[in-house]
C-alpha positions in Angstrom: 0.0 0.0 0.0 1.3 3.6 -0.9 1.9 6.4 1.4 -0.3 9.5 1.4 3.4 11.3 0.0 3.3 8.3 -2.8 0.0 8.6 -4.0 0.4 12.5 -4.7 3.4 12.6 -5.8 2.3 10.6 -8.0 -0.5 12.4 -8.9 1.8 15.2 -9.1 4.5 13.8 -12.1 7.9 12.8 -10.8 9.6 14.4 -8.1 12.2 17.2 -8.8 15.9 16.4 -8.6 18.1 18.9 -7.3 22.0 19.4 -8.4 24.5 18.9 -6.1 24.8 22.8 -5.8 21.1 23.2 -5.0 21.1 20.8 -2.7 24.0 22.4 -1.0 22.6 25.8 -0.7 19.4 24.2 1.0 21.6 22.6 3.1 23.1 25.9 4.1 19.5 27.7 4.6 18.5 24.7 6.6 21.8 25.6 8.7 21.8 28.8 8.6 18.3 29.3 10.2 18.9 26.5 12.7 21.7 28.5 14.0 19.8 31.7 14.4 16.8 29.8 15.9 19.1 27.7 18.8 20.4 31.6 19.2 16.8 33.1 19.7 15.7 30.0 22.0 18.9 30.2 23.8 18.7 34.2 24.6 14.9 33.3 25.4 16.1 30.7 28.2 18.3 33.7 30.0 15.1 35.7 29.9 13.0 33.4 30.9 15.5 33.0 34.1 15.4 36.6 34.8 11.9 36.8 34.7 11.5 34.2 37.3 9.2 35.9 39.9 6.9 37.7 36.8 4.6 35.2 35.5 3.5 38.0 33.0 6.6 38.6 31.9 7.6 35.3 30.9 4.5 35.1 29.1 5.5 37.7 26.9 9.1 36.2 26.6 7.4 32.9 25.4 5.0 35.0 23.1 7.9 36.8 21.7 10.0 33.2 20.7 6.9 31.6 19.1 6.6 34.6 16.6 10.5 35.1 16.3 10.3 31.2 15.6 7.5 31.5 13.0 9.2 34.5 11.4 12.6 32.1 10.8 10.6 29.3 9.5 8.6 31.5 7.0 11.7 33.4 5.8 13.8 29.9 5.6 10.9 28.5 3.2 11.0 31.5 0.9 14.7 31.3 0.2 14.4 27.8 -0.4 11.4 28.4 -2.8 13.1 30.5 -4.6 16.6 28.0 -4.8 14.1 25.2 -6.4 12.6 28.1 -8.5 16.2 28.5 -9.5 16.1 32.4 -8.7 19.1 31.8 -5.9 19.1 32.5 -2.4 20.2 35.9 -0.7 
């Protein structure tokens, strides 16, 4: 039995094949915005520590990381759009 991914990619034509050098700038988004995100999470954890005693406060901290998150994950998927769109990354 075919996966749900099977079925529409077949439905879909055969799957794209990247070069070596697209694949490798992927790669490098994929790394890039890992980094910054572990950064972001990490200077989260220090605030989250400082704002111990303020419930509120940490609420905000957590609000803050969820969107900063979400703002890395939407930027990492346009550059990689445009990679497989072969219009390059930044």
């Amino acid at each position: 039995m075919k996966s749900a991914y099977e079925l529409a990619m077949e439905k879909l034509g055969k799957p794209r094949e990247f070069s070596d050098e697209k694949k490798a700038q992927l790669a490098e988004i994929d790394s890039r915005y890992e980094s910054e995100k572990a950064q972001v999470k990490l200077g989260a954890d220090e605030e989250l520590k400082n704002a111990a005693l303020d419930p509120a406060k940490q609420d905000e901290i957590r609000e803050q990381l969820a969107r900063d998150l979400k703002r890395f994950e939407e930027q990492k998927e346009t550059e990689k759009r445009k990679v497989r769109e072969g219009k390059g990354s930044k």
